[in-house]
C-alpha positions as a Markdown table, in Angstrom:
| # | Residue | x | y | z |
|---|---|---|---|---|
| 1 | Unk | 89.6 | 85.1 | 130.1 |
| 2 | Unk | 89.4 | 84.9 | 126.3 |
| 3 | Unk | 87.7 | 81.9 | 126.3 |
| 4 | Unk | 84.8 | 83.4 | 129.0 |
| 5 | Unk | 85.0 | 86.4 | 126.5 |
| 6 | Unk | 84.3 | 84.7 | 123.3 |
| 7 | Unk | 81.1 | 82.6 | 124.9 |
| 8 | Unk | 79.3 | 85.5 | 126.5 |
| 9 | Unk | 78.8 | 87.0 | 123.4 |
| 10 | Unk | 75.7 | 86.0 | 121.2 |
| 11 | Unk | 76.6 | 84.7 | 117.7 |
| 12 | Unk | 74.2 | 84.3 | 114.6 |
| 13 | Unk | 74.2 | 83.4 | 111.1 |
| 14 | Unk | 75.9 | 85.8 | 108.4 |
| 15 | Unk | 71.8 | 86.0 | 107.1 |
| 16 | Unk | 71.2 | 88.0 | 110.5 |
| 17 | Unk | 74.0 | 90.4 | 109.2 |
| 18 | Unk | 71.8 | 90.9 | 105.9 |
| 19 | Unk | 68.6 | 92.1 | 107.5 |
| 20 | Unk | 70.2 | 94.4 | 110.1 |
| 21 | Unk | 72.6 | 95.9 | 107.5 |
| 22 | Unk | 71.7 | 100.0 | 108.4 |
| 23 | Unk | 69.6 | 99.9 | 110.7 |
| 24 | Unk | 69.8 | 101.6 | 114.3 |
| 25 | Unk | 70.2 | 98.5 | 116.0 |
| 26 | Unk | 72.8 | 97.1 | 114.7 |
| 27 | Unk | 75.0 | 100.4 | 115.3 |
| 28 | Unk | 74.0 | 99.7 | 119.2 |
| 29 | Unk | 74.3 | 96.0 | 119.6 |
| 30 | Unk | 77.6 | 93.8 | 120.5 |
| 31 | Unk | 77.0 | 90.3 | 118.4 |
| 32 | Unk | 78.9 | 87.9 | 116.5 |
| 33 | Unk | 78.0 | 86.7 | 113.1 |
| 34 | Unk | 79.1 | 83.8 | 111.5 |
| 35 | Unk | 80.3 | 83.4 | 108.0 |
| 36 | Unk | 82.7 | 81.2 | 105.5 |
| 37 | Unk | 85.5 | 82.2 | 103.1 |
| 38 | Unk | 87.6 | 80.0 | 101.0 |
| 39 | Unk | 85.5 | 77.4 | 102.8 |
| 40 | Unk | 87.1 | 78.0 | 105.8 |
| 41 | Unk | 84.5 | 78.9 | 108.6 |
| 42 | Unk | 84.6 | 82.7 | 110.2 |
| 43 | Unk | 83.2 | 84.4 | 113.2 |
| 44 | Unk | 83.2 | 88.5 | 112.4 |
| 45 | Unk | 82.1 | 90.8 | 115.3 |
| 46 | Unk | 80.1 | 93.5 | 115.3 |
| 47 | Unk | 80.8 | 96.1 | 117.6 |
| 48 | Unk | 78.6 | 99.2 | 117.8 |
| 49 | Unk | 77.8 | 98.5 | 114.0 |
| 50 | Unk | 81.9 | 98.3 | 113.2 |
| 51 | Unk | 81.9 | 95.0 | 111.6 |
| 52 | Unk | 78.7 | 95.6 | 109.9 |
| 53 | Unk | 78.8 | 96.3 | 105.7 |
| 54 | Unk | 76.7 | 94.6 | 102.7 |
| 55 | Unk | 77.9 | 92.6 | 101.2 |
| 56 | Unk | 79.7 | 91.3 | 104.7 |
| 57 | Unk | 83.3 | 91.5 | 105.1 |
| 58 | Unk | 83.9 | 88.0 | 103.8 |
| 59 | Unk | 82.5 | 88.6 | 100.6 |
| 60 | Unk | 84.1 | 92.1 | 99.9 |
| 61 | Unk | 86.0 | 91.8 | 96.6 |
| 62 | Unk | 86.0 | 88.0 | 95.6 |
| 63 | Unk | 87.7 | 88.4 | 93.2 |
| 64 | Unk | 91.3 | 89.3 | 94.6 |
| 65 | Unk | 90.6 | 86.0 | 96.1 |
| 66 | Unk | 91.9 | 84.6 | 92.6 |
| 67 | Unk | 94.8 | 86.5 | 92.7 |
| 68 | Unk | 96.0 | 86.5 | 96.5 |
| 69 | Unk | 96.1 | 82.6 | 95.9 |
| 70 | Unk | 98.2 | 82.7 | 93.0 |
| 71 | Unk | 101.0 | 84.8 | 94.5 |
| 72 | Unk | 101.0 | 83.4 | 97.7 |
| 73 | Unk | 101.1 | 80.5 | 96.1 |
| 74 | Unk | 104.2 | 81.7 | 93.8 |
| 75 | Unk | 106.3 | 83.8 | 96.3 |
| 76 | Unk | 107.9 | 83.1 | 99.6 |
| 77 | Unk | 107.7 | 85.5 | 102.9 |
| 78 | Unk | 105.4 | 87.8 | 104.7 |
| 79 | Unk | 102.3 | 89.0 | 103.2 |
| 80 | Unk | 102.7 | 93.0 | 104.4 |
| 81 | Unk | 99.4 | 94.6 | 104.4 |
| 82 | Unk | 99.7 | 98.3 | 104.3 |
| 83 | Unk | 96.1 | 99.7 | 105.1 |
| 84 | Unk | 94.2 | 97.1 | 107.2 |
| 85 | Unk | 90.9 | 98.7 | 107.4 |
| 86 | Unk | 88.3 | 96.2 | 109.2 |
| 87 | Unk | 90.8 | 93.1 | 107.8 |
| 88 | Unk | 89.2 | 92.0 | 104.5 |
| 89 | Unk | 92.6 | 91.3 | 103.0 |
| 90 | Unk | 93.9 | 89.7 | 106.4 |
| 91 | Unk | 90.8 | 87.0 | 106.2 |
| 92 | Unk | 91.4 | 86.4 | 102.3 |
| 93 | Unk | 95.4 | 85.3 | 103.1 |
| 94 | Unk | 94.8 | 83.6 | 106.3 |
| 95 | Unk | 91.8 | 81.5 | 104.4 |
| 96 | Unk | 93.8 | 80.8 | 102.1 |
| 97 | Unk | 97.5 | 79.9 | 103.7 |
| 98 | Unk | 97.0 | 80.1 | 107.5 |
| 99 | Unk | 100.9 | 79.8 | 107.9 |
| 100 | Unk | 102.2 | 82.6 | 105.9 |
| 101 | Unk | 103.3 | 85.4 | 108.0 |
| 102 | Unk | 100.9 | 88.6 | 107.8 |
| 103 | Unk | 101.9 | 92.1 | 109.2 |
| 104 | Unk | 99.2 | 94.9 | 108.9 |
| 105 | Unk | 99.7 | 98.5 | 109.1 |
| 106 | Unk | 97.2 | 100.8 | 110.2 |
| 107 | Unk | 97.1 | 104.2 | 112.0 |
| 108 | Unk | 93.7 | 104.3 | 112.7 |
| 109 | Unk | 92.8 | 103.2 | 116.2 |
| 110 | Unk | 89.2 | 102.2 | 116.1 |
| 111 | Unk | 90.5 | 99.6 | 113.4 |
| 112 | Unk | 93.4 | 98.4 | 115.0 |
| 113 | Unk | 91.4 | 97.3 | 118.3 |
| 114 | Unk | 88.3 | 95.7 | 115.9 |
| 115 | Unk | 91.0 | 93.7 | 113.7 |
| 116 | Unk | 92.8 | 92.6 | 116.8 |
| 117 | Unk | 89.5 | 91.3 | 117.8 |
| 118 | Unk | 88.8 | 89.6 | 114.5 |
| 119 | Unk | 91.9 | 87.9 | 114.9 |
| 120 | Unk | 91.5 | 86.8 | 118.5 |
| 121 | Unk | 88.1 | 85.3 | 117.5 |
| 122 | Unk | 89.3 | 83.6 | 114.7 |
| 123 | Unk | 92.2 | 82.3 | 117.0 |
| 124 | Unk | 94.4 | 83.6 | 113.6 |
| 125 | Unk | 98.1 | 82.8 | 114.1 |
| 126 | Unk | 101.2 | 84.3 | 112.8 |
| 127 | Unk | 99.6 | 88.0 | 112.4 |
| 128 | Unk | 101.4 | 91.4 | 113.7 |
| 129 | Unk | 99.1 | 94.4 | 113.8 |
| 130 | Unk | 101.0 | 97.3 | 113.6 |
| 131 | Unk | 99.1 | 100.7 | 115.3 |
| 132 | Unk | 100.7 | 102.9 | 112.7 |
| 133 | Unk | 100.7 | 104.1 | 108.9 |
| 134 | Unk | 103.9 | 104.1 | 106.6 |
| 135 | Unk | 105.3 | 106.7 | 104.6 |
| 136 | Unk | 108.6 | 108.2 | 103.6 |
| 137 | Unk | 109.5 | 110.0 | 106.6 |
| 138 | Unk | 108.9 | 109.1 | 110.4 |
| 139 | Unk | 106.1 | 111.9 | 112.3 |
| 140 | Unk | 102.9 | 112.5 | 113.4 |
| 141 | Unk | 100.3 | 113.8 | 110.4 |
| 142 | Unk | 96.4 | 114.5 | 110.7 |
| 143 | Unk | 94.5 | 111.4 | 109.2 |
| 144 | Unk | 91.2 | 113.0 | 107.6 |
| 145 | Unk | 88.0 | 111.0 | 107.9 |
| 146 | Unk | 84.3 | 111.8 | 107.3 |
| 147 | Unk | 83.3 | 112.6 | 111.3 |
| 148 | Unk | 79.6 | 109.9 | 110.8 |
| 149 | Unk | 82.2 | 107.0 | 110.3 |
| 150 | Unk | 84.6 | 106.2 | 112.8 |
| 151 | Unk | 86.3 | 103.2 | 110.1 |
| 152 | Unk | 86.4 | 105.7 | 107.2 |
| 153 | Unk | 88.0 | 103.4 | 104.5 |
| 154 | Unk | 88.7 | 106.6 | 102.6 |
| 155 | Unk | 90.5 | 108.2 | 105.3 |
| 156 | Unk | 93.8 | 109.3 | 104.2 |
| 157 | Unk | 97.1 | 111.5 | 105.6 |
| 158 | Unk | 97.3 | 113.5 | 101.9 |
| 159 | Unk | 96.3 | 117.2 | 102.4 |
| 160 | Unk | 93.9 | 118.1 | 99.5 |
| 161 | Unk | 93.2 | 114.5 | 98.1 |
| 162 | Unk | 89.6 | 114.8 | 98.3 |
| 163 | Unk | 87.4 | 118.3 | 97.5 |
| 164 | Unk | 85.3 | 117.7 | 101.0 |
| 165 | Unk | 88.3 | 117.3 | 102.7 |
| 166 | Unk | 88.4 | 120.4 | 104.8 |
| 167 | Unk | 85.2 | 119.4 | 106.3 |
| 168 | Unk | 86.4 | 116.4 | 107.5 |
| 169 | Unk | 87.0 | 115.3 | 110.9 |
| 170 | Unk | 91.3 | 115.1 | 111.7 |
| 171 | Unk | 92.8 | 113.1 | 114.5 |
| 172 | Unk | 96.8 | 113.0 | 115.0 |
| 173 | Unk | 98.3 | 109.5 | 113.8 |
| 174 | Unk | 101.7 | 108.2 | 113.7 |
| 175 | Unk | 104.1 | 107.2 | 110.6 |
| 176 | Unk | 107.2 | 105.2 | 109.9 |
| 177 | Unk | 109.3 | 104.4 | 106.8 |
| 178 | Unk | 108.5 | 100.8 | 106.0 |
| 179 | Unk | 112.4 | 99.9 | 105.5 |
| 180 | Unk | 112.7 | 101.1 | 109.1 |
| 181 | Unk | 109.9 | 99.2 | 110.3 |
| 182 | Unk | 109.7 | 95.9 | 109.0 |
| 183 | Unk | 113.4 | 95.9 | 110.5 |
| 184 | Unk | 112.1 | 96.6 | 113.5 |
| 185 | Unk | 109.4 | 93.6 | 113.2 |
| 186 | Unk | 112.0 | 91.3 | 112.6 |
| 187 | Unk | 110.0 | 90.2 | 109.7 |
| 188 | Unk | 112.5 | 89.0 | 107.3 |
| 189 | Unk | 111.8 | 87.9 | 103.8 |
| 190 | Unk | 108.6 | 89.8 | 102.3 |
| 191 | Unk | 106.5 | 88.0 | 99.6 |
| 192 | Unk | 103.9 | 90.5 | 98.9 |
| 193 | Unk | 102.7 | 93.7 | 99.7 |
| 194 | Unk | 99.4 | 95.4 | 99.3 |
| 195 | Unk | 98.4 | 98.8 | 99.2 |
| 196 | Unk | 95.7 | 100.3 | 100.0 |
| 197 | Unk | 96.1 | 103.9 | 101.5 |
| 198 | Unk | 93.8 | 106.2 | 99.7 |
| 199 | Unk | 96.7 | 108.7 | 97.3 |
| 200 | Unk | 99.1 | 108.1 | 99.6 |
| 201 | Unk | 100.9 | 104.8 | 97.9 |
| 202 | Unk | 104.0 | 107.0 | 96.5 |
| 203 | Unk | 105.1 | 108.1 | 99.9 |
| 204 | Unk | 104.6 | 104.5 | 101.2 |
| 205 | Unk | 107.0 | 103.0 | 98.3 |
| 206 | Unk | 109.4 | 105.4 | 98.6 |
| 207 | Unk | 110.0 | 104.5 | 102.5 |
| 208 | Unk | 109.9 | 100.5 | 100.7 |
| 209 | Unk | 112.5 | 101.4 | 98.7 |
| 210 | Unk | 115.3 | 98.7 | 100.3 |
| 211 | Unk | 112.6 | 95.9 | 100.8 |
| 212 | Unk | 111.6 | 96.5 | 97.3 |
| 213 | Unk | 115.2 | 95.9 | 95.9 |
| 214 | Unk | 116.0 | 93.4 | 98.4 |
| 215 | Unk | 113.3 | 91.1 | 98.0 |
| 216 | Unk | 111.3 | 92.2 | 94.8 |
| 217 | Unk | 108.2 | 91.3 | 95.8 |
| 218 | Unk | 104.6 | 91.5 | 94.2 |
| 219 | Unk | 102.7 | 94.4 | 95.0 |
| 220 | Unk | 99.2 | 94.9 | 95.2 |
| 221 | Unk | 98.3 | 98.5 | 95.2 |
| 222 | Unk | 94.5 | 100.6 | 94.8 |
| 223 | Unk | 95.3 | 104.0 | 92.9 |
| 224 | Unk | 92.5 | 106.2 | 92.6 |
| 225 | Unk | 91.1 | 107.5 | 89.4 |
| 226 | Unk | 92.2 | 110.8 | 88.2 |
| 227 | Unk | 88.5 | 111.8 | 86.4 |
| 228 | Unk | 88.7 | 113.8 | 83.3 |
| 229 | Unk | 90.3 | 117.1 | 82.1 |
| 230 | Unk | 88.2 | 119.7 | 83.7 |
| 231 | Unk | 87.9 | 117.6 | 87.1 |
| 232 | Unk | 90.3 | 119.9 | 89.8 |
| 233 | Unk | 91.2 | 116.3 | 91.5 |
| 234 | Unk | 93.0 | 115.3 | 88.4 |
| 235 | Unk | 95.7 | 118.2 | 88.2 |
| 236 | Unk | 96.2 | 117.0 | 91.9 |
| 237 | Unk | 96.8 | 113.4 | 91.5 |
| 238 | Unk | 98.2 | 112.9 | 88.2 |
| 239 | Unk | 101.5 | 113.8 | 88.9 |
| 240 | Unk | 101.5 | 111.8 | 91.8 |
| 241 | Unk | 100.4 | 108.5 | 90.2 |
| 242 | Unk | 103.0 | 109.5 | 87.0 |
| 243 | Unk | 105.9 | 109.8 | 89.9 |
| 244 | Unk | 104.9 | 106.7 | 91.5 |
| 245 | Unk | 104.9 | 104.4 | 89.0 |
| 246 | Unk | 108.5 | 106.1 | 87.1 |
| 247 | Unk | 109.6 | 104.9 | 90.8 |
| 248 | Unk | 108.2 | 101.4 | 90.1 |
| 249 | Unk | 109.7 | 101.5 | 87.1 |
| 250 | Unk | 113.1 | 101.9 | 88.4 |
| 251 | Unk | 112.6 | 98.0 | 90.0 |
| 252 | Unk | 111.1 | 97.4 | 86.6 |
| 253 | Unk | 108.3 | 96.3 | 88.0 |
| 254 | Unk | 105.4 | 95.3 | 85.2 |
| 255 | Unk | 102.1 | 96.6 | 85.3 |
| 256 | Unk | 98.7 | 94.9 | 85.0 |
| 257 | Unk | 95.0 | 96.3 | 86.4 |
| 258 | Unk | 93.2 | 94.5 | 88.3 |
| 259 | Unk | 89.4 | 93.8 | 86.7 |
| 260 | Unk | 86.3 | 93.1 | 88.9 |
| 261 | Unk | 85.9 | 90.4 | 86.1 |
| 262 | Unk | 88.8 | 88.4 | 86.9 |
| 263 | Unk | 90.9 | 89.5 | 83.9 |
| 264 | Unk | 94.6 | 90.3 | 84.5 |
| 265 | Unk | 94.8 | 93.4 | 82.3 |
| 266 | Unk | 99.1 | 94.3 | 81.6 |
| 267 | Unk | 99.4 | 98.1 | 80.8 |
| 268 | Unk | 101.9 | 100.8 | 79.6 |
| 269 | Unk | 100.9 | 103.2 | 82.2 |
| 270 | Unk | 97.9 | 104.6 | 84.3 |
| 271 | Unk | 95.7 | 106.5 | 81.5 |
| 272 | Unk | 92.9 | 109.2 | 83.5 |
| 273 | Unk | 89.3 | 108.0 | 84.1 |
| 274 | Unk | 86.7 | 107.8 | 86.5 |
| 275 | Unk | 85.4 | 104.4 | 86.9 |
| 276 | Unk | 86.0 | 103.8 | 91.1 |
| 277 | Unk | 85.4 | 99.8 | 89.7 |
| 278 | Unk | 89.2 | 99.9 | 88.1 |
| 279 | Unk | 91.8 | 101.4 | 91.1 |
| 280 | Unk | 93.4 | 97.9 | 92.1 |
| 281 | Unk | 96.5 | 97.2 | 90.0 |
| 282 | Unk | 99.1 | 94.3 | 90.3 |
| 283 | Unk | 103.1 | 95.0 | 90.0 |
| 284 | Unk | 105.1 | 92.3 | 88.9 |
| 285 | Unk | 109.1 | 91.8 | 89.4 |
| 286 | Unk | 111.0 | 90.2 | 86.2 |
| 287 | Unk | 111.5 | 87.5 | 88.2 |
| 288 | Unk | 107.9 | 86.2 | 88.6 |
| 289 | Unk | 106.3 | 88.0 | 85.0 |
| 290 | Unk | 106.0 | 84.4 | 83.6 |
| 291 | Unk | 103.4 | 83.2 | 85.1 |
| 292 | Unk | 101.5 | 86.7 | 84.6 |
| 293 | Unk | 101.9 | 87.4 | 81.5 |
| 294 | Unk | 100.8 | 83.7 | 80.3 |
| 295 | Unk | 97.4 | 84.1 | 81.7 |
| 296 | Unk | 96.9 | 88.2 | 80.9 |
| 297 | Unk | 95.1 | 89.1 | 77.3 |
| 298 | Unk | 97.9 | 90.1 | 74.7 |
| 299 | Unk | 96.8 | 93.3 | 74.2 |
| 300 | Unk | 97.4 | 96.3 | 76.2 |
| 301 | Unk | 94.6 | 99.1 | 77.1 |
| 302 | Unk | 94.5 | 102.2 | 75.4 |
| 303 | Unk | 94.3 | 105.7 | 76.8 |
| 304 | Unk | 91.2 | 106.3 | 74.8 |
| 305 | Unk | 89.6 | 103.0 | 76.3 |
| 306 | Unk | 91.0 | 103.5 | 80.0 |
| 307 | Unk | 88.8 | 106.6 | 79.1 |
C-alpha cells in the first residue's frame, strides 16, 4: 500500500518548488519535490502548500549542518528533537548519520502527520515521532498559533510571549515531563537534544532535569531575543531566559551562540538584543568543552556588543 502510495503521486525537481513558492496553487496541489542534503538525495511533500517554504526545507539553516555533524560525531545516543516543526532538524541528522536514533516531540498535529510522511517517503529508519510537547508538568495547555498558518513555527504553549497573542488562534495540546517520557520510549542513552519551542525552553529543561544529569548531553537550544529597555516583551522574557540558564548552570553546562556565519561564539550569559539572526545557542557539558572551546574565538561578547 505504501509503495502504490508513493508512485501515484507526481514528483518534480526542487526548481518547481522555487517558482510556485506563494502562489495559490501550490497551497491546493498534492506533489512531491525532490531535493539533496548532505549529498544525500530527498523527496519532500507538499501537501496543501505544507511542505512549501523558500529557501526549501533542505536548505533551512545550513549552517547547523556544521555543527549537528560535529556532535553527532562526538557524543553517543539518541538525538532528542524537542520541536519538530515540518522536520528540518530531522533531515540534517538522518543526512548526516542515518543510524543514530532520533525521537521528535511535537504537539502540533498538522505537523506530526506531514513529518510522518517525510519520513515514510524518505523510507527514514530508527525515528520516533512523538504527538506531544514537553514541559515540567504533565496536562493539556492551549498551543497559540497565527489562525492563516496551520504549521505556525512560532506557535508556542507560554501565555503572553508574544504582544498579538490574544488574537491568535488556540487549539488544546498535550504535555509530558521529558524524564517521564523518554522512559516511556525506551530510548536509553541520549546524545543530544535540541530545542526549539518558541520561550518555552525553561519548562522543557526542568522536566530534563534527570536525563540531563544522567547523560550530560549537548544541547541545542533557540532563545528569543529580549529587545531593548522600553520593549514590554523584554520585562517578560528576561527573567525567564536569566532562570533558565542559572538552571543550566547548575549541570555547568558552557555557553556558546550559535552565528549564521559559522562562528562558535562562548559567552558569560544571554545579554538583551533584537537581532531574530542570533537566538540559537550551543550548551556544552565539561566533559565534551575541549573540542569546543579549541575551535571558538578567545574572546567573549560583550553586553554592549550583544546590543
Amino acid at each position: 500500500m505504501a509503495s502504490a502510495l508513493l508512485s501515484s503521486v507526481p514528483v518534480f525537481p526542487e526548481s518547481l518548488m522555487r517558482r510556485l513558492a506563494g502562489s495559490r496553487l501550490a497551497r491546493l496541489a498534492n506533489f512531491t519535490v525532490r531535493g539533496t542534503l548532505n549529498g544525500v538525495p530527498l523527496r519532500v511533500p507538499v501537501i496543501a502548500g505544507i511542505g512549501m517554504m523558500q529557501p526549501p526545507i533542505w536548505e533551512q539553516e545550513p549552517w547547523l549542518n556544521a555543527t549537528f555533524a560535529k556532535l553527532l560525531d562526538s557524543t553517543e545516543g539518541a538525538f532528542v528533537d524537542v520541536g519538530v516543526n515540518l522536520g528540518q532538524s530531522l533531515l540534517k541528522v538522518k543526512t548526516l548519520r542515518p543510524e543514530i536514533p532520533y525521537v521528535g516531540f511535537e504537539p502540533n498535529p498538522v505537523c506530526v502527520a506531514y513529518v510522518r510522511r517525510l519520513v515514510t517517503i524518505n523510507r527514514l529508519r530508527h525515528v520516533t515521532i512523538a504527538p506531544f510537547g514537553l514541559s515540567d508538568h504533565a496536562g493539556v495547555v492551549p498551543l497559540y498559533a497565527r489562525d492563516d498558518d496551520e504549521t505556525d513555527s512560532s506557535a508556542t504553549v507560554v501565555p503572553g510571549l508574544y504582544s498579538t497573542q490574544d488574537s491568535w488562534g488556540k487549539a488544546p495540546v498535550a504535555i509530558l515531563p521529558g524524564d517521564n517520557a523518554l522512559a516511556s520510549l525506551n530510548i536509553g542513552r541520549i546524545g543530544v537534544i535540541k530545542i526549539d519551542v518558541e520561550g518555552a525552553e525553561l519548562e522543557v529543561v526542568r522536566g530534563l532535569e534527570n536525563t540531563l544529569a544522567d547523560f550530560r548531553p549537548a544541547v541545542v537550544c533557540e532563545v528569543l531575543p529580549t529587545y531593548s529597555g522600553g520593549d514590554g516583551r523584554r520585562a517578560f522574557r528576561q527573567p525567564r531566559i536569566d532562570a533558565f540558564l542559572e538552571f543550566m548552570r547548575r549541570f555547568e553546562y558552557r555557553l556558546f551562540r550559535l552565528v549564521p556565519t559559522g562562528e562558535v561564539v562562548p559567552l558569560d550569559t544571554i545579554a538583551p538584543h533584537s537581532d531574530r539572526t542570533l537566538t540559537n545557542y550551543l550548551f556544552v557539558p565539561p566533559h565534551a568543552l575541549a573540542s569546543w572551546t579549541g575551535s571558538a574565538p578567545s574572546r567573549h561578547l560583550s553586553k554592549c556588543e550583544a546590543m
